[in-house]
N, CA and C atoms as an extended XYZ file, in Angstrom:
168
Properties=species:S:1:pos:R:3:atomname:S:1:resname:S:1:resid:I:1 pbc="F F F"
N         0.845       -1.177        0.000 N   UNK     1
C         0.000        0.000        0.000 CA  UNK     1
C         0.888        1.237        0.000 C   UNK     1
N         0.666        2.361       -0.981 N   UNK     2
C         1.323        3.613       -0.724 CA  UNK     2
C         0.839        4.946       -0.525 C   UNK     2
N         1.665        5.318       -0.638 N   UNK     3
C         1.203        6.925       -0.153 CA  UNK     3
C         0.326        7.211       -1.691 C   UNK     3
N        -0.823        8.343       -1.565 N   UNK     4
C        -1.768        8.637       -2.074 CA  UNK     4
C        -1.267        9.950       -2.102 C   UNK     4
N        -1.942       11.081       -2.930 N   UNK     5
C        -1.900       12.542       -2.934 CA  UNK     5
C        -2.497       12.554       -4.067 C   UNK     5
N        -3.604       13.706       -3.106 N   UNK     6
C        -5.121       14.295       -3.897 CA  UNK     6
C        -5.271       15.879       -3.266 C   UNK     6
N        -5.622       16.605       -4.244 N   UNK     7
C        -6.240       17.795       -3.821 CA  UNK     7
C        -6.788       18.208       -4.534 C   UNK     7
N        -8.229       18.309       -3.331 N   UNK     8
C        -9.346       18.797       -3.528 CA  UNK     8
C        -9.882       20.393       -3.457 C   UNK     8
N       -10.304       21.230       -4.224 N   UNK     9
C       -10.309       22.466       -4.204 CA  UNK     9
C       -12.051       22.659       -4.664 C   UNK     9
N       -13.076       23.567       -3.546 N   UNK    10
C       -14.189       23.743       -4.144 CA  UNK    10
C       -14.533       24.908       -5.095 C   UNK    10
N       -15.996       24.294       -6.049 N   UNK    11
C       -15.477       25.544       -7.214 CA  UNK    11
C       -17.176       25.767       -7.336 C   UNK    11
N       -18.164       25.571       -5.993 N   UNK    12
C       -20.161       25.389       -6.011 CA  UNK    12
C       -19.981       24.882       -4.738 C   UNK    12
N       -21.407       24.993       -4.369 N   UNK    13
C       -22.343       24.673       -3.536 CA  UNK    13
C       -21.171       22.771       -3.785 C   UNK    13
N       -22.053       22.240       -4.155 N   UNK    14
C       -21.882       20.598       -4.315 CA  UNK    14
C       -21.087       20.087       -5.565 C   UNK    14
N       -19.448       20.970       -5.934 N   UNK    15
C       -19.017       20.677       -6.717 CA  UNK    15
C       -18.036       21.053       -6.648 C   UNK    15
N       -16.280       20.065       -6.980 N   UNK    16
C       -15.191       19.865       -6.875 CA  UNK    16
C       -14.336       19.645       -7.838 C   UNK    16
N       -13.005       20.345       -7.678 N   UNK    17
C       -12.185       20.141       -8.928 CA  UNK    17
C       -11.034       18.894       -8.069 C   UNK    17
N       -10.818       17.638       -8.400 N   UNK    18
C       -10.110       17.155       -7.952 CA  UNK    18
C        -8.806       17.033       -8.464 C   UNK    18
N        -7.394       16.671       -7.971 N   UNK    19
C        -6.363       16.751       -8.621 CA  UNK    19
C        -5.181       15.857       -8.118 C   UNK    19
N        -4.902       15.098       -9.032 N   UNK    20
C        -3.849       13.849       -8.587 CA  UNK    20
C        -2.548       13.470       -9.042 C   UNK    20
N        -2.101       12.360       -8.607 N   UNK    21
C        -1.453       12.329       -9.438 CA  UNK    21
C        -1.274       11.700      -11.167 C   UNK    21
N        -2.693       11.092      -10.800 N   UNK    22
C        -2.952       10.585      -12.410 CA  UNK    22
C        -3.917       11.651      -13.224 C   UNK    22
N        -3.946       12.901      -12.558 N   UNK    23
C        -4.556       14.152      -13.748 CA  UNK    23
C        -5.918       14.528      -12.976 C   UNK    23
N        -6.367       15.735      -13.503 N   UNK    24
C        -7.557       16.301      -12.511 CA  UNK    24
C        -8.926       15.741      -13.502 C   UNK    24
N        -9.886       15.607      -12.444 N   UNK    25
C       -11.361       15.646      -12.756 CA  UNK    25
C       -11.988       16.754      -11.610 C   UNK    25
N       -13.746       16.548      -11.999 N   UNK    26
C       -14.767       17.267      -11.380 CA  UNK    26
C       -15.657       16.247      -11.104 C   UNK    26
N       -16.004       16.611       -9.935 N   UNK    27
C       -16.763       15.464       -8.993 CA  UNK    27
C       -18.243       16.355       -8.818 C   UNK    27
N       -19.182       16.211       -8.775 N   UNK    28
C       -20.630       16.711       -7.788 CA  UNK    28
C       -21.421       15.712       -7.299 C   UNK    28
N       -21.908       16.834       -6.613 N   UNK    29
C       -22.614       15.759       -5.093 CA  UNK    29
C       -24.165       15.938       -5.254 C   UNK    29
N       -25.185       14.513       -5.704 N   UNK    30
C       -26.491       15.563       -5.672 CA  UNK    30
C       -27.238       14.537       -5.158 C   UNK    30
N       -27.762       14.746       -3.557 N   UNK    31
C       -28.313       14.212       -2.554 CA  UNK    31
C       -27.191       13.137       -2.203 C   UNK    31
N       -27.392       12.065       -1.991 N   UNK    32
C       -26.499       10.926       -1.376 CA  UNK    32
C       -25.592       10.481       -2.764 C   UNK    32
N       -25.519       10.989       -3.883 N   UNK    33
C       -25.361       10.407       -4.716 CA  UNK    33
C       -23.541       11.362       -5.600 C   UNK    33
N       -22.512       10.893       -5.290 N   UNK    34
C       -21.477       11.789       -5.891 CA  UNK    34
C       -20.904       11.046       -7.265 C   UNK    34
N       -20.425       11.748       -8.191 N   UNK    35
C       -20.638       11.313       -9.612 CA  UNK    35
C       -19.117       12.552      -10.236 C   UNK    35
N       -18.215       11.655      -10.479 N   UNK    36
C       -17.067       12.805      -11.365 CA  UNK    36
C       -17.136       12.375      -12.827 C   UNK    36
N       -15.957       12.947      -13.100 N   UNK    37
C       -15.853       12.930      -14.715 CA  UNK    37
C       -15.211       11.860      -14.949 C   UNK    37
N       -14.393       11.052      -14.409 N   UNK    38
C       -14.222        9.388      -14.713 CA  UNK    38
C       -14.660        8.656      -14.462 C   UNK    38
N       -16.125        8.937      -14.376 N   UNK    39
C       -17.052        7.866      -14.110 CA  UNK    39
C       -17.155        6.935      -13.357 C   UNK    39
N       -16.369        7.737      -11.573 N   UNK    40
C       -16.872        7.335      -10.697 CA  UNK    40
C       -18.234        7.786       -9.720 C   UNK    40
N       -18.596        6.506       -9.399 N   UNK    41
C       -20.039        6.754       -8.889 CA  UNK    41
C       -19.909        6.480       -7.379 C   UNK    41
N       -20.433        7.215       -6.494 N   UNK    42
C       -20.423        6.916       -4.819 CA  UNK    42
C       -22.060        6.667       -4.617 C   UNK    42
N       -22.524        6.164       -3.841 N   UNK    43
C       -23.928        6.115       -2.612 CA  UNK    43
C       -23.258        6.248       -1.763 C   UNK    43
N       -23.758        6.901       -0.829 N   UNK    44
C       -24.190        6.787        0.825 CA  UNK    44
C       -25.254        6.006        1.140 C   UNK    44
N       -25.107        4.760        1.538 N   UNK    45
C       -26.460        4.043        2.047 CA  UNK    45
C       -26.357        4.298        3.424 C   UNK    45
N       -27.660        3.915        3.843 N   UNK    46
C       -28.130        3.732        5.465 CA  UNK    46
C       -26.862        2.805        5.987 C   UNK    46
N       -26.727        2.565        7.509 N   UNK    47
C       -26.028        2.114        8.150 CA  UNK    47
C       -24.710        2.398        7.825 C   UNK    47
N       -24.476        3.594        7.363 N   UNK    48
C       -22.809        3.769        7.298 CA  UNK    48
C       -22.364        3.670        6.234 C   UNK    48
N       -22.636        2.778        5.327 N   UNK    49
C       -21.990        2.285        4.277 CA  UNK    49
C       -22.105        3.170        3.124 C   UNK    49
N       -20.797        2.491        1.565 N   UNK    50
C       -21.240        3.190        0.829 CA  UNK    50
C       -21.097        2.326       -0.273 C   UNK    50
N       -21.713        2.451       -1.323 N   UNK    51
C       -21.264        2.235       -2.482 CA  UNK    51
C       -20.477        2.635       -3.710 C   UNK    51
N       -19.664        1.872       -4.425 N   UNK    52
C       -18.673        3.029       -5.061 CA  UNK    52
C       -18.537        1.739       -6.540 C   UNK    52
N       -18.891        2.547       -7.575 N   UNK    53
C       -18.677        2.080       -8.602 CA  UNK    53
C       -18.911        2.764       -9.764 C   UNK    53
N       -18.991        2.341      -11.169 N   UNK    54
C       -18.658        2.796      -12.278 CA  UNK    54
C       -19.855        3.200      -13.192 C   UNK    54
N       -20.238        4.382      -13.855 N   UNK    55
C       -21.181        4.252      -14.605 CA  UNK    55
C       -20.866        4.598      -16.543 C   UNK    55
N       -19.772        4.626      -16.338 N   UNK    56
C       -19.114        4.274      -17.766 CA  UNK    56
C       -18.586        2.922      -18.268 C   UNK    56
C-alpha cells in the first residue's frame, strides 16, 4: 500500500475540482449520490456504508 496525494479544491455549492497524481477531474454531489468525470459513482447508504462504482 502507498502513499496517495489528492487535492481537492471547491469551485459550487456541491461541486469539486479534484487533482492527482494521475490528472484532474470534477466530482458533484447531488443528494447521497457523488458522480465525477471518470465515471466514478459513490452512494451513501443507510447504516454507514457506501457504495462506489462505475457508470461508464
Amino acid at each position: 500500500m502507498g502513499i496517495l496525494f489528492r487535492e481537492k479544491k471547491k469551485v459550487g455549492k456541491n461541486s469539486w475540482i479534484n487533482v492527482s497524481k494521475s490528472g484532474a477531474s470534477a466530482s458533484t454531489k447531488v443528494g447521497p449520490v457523488t458522480i465525477n468525470s471518470r465515471g466514478g459513482v459513490w452512494v451513501n447508504l443507510p447504516g454507514g456504508m457506501t457504495y462506489r462504482g462505475r457508470w461508464k
